[in-house]
C-alpha positions as CSV (number, residue, x, y, z in Angstrom):
1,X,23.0,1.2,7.2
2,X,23.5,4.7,6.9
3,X,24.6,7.0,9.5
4,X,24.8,10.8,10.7
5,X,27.5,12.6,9.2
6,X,29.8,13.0,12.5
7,X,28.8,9.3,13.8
8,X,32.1,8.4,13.1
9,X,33.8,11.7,15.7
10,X,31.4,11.0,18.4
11,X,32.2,9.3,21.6
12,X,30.4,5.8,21.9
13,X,27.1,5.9,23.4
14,X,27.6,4.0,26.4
15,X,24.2,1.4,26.8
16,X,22.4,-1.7,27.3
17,X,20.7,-3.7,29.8
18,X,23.1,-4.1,32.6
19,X,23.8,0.1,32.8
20,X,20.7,1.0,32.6
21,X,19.7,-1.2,35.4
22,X,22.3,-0.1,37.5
23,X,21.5,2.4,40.5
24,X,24.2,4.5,39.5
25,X,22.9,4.8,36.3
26,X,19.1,5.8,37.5
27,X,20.8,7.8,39.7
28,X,22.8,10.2,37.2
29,X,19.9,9.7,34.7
30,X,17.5,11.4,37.6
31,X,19.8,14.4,38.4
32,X,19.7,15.2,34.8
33,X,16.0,14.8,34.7
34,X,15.4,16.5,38.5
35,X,17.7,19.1,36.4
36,X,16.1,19.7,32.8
37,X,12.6,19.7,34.8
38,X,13.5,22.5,37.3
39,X,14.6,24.7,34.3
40,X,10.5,24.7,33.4
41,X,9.5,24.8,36.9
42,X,8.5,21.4,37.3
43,X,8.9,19.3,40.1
44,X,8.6,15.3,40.9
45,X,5.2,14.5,42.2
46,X,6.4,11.0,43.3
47,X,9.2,8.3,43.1
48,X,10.7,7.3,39.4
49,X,9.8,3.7,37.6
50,X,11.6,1.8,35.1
51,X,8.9,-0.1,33.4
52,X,10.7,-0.7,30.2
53,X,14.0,-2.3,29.8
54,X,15.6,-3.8,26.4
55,X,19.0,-4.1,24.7
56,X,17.6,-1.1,22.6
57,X,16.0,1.2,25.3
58,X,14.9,1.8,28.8
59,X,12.1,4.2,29.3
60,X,11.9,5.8,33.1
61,X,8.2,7.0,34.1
62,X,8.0,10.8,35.8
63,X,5.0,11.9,37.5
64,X,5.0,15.7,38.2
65,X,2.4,18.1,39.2
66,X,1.9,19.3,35.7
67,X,1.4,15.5,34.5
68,X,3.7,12.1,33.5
69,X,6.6,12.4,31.7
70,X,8.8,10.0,30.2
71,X,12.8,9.8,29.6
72,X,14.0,7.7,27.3
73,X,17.6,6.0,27.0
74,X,18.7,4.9,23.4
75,X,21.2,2.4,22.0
76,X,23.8,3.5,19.6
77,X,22.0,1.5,16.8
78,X,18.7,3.8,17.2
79,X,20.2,6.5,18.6
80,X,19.1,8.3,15.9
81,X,15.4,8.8,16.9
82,X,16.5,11.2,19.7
83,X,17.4,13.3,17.0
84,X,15.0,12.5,14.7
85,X,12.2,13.9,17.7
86,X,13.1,17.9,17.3
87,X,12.9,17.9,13.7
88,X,9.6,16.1,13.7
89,X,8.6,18.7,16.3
90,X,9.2,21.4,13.6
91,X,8.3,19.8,10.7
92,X,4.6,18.3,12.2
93,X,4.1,19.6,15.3
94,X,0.2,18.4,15.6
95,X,1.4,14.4,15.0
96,X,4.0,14.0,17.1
97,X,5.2,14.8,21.0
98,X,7.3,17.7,21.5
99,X,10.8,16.9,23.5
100,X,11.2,18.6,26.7
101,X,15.0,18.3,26.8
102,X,17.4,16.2,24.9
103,X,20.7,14.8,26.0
104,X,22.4,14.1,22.4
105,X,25.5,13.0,23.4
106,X,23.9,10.2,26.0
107,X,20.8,10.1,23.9
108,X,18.5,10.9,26.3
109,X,15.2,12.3,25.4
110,X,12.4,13.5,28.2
111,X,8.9,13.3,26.1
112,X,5.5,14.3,27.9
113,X,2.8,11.4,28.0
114,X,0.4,11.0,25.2
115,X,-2.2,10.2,27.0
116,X,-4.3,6.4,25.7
117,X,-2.9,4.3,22.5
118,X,-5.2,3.4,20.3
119,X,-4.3,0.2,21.3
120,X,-5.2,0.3,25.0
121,X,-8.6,2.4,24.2
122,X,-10.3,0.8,21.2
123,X,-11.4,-2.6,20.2
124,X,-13.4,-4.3,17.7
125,X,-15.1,-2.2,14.7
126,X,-14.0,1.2,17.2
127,X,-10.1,-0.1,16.7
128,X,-11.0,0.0,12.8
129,X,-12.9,3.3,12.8
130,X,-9.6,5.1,14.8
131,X,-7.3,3.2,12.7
132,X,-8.9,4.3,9.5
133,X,-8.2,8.1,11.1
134,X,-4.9,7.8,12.5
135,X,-3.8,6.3,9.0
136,X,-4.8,8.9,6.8
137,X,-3.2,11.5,9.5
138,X,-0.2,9.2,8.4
139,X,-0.5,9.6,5.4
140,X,-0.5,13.6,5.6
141,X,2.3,13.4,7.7
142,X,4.5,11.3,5.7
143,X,3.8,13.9,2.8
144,X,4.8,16.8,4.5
145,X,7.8,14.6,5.5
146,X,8.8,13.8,2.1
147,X,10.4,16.7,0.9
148,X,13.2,16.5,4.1
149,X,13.7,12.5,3.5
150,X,17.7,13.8,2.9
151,X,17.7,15.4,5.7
152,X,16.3,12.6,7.8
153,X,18.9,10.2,6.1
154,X,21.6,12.5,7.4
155,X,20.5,12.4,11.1
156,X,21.2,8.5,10.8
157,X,17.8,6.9,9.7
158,X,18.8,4.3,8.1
159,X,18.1,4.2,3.8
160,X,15.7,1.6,2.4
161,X,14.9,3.7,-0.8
162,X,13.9,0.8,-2.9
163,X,17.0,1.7,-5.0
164,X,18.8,0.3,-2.1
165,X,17.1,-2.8,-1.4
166,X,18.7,-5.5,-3.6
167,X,21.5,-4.7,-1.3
168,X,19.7,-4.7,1.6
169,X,18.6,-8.1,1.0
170,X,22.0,-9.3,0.5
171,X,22.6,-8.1,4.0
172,X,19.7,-9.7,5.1
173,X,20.6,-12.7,3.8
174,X,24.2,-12.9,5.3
175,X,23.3,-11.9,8.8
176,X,20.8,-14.8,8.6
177,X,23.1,-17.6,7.0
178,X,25.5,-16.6,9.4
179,X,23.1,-16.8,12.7
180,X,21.9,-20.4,11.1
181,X,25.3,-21.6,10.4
182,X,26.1,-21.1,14.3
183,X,22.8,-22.0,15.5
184,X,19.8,-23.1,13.0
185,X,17.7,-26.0,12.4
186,X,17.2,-28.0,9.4
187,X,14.0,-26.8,9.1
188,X,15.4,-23.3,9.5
189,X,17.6,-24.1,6.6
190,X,15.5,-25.0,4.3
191,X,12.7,-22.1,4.7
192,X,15.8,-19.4,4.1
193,X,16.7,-21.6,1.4
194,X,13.4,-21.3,-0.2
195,X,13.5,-17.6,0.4
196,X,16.5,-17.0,-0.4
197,X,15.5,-18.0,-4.0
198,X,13.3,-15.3,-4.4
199,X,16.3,-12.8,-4.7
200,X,15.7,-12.2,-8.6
201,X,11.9,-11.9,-8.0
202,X,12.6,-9.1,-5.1
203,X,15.5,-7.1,-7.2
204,X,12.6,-6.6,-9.8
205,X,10.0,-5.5,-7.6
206,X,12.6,-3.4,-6.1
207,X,13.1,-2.0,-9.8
208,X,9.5,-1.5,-10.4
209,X,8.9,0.3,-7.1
210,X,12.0,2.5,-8.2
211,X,9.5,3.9,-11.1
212,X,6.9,5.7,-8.6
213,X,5.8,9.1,-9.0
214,X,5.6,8.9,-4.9
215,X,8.6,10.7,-3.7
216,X,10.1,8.3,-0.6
217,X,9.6,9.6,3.3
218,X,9.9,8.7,6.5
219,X,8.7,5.0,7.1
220,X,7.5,4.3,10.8
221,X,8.5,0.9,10.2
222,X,6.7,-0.9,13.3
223,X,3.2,1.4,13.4
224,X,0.5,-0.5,15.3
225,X,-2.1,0.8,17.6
226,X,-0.1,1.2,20.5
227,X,2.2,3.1,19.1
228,X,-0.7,5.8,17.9
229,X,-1.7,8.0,20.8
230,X,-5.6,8.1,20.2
231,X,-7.6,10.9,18.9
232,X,-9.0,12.7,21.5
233,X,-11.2,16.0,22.0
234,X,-11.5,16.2,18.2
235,X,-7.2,16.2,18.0
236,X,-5.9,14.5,14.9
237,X,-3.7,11.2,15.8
238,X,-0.4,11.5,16.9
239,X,2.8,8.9,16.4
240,X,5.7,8.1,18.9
241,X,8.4,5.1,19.0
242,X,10.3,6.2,16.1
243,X,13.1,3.4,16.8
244,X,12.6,1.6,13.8
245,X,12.0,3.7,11.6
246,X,13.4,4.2,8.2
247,X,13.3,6.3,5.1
248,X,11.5,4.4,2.1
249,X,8.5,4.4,0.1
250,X,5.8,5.7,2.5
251,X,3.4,2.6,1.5
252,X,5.6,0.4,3.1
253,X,4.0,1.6,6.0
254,X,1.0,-0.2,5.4
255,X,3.2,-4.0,6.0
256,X,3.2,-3.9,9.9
257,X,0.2,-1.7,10.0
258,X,-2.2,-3.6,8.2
259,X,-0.7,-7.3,9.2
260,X,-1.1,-6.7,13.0
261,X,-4.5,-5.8,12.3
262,X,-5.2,-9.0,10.3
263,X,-3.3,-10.6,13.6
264,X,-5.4,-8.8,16.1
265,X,-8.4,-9.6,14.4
266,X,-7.4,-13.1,13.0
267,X,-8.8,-11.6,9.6
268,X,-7.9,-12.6,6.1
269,X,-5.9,-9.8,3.9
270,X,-9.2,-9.1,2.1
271,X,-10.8,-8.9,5.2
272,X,-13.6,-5.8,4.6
273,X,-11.9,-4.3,7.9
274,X,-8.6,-4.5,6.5
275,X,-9.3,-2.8,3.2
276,X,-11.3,0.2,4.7
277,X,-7.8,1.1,6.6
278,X,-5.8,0.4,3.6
279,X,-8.1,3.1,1.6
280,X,-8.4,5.5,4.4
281,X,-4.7,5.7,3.9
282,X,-4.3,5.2,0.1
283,X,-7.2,8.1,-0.4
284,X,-4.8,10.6,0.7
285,X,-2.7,10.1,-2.8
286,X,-5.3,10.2,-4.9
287,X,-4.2,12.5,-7.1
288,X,-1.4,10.4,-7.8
289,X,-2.9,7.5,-9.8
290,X,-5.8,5.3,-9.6
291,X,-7.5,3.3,-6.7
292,X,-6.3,0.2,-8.5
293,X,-2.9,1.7,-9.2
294,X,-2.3,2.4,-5.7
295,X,-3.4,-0.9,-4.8
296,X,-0.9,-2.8,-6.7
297,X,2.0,-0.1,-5.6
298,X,0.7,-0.4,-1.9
299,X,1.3,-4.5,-2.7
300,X,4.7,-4.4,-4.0
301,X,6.1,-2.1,-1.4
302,X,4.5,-3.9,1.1
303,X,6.5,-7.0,0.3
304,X,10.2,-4.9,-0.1
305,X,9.6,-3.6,3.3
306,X,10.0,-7.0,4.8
307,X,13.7,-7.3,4.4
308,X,13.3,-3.6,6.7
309,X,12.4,-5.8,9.1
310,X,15.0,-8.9,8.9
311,X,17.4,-5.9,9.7
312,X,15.2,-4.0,11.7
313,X,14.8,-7.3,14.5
314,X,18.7,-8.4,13.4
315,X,20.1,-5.4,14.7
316,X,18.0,-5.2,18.1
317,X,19.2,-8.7,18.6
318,X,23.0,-7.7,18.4
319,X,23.5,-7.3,22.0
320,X,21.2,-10.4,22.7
321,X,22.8,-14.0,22.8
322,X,22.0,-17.6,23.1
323,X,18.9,-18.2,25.5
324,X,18.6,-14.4,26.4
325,X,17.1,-13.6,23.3
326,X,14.5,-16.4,23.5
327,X,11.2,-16.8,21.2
328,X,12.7,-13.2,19.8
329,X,15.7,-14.8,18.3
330,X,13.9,-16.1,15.4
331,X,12.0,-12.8,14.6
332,X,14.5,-12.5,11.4
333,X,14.5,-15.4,10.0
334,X,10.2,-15.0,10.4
335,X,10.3,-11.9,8.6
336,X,12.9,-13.2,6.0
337,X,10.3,-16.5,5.4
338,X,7.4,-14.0,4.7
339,X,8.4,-13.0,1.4
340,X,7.3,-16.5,0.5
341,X,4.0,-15.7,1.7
342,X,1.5,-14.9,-0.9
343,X,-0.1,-12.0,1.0
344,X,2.2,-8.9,0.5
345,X,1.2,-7.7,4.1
346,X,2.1,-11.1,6.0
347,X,4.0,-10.3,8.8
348,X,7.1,-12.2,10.4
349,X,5.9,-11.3,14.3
């Protein structure tokens, strides 16, 4: 995967489950806080929680006087999204939050809240009506992303430009075979086997999704509803949780967003509901090709931004072993089996 320019001169990023749950860690982590507040005369309006804590992150909640605000701790493999926030700030202000401070060596990040997720606020046909909004606010954002995706590759988000992804694959495949060969089930086996077989089949939709007149961007790579702050006082939609994400072709966008919706609703692909999102967002390239062009492109890249998730959940699962990782250990392998899905937006979980 790629990586920032420098990573290899930094110091290590010193992280994971059992520092950040330390006292001494929440400790130094609030003096720095305490700290970066006081230079824009804020105070604490009560005590600190720690409501989120993963391998990947740890998230501490701040009320002040002036409203909640969040810090944010980062592994070394997603590190990347703390510096990743400031140049989303400039690039898009109106879609995403704007860091108060930023600790790059520590990668620390203090973000103000942003207010209700979609998730948390909508439901039923409302869910669809703020999806179908927040998508196409997606959409403009991904192409006023597009013409900085080099930029973005070089602050360390990692490269699944479809030119890439017959390689990616390949290193898909290996980290599975080798997590089976320690640990799998026949059954296991014999569904990457069966995937695994598709490798010619994926190298030429990789190849045919090289061909697009749509230039690659920035690929949330995990965007469902709670990750969208809703749209609120006639505000356009606004993203957040850029951990995953990765530079590609910005349909592949639609794979997590679209198959949690089909989840969440326990709707089929051509669902009505589903396919009003799906154009919300594909009407923003209309001047690109055809509805029915789209469609089929939306489809292919769709199904090559499954193997961004094999390595996507692979690499949160690094610092996990055995029985900590639990139901989550077989997120990969999931993922990896839903290329042999017909639907091109079947998701692994």
């Amino acid at each position: 995967m790629s990586q920032p320019a420098d990573a290899t001169d930094a110091e290590p990023i010193e992280a994971g489950v059992a520092l950040w749950g330390s006292q001494a860690w929440r400790q130094t982590a609030i003096a720095w806080l305490d700290a970066r507040l006081a230079e824009r005369g804020l105070e604490r309006a009560g005590s600190v929680e720690q409501p989120h804590l993963r391998p990947w992150a740890t998230a501490l909640r701040v009320p002040t006087h002036a409203g909640v605000f969040w810090l944010k701790a980062a592994a070394p493999g997603t590190a990347f999204e703390i510096r990743l926030y400031p140049v989303l700030a400039r690039l898009a202000p109106e879609r995403v939050l704007a860091p108060l401070a930023i600790d790059e060596a520590r990668s620390w990040i203090i973000l103000p809240d942003g207010g209700a997720t979609l998730g948390a606020s909508a439901s039923g046909e409302r869910l669809v009506d703020g999806l179908c909004r927040a998508m196409a606010d997606y959409a403009r954002l991904q192409q006023s992303l597009a013409p900085h995706a080099d930029e973005l590759l070089r602050l360390g988000v990692t490269d699944m430009r479809a030119a890439l992804m017959p390689q990616r694959f390949d290193e898909a495949a290996a980290k599975l075979r080798e997590r089976l060969d320690r640990a799998g089930s026949d059954e296991e086996r014999a569904s990457f086997e069966r995937a695994s077989a598709l490798r010619g089949a994926f190298i030429e939709q990789c190849r045919a999704l090289e061909q697009s007149a749509i230039a690659p961007s920035l690929d949330h790579n995990d965007l469902h509803p709670w990750n969208i702050f809703a749209d609120a006082e006639g505000r356009g939609s606004r993203f957040y949780d850029w951990g995953d994400s990765v530079v590609a072709h910005p349909f592949a966008s639609l794979l997590v967003a679209l198959g949690f919706m089909r989840y969440q609703l326990k709707a089929a692909a051509d669902d009505a509901r589903i396919l009003r999102v799906r154009d919300a967002y594909l009407a923003e390239y209309a001047s690109v090709a055809s509805h029915a062009e789209l469609v089929r492109e939306a489809e292919l890249a769709c199904r090559v931004a499954k193997i961004a998730r094999v390595l996507t959940w692979s690499r949160a699962l690094e610092a996990l072993e055995g029985d900590e990782a639990g139901e989550l250990a077989g997120a990969p392998l999931r993922w990896f089996a839903a290329l042999l899905d017909p639907s091109p937006v079947a998701i692994g979980g």
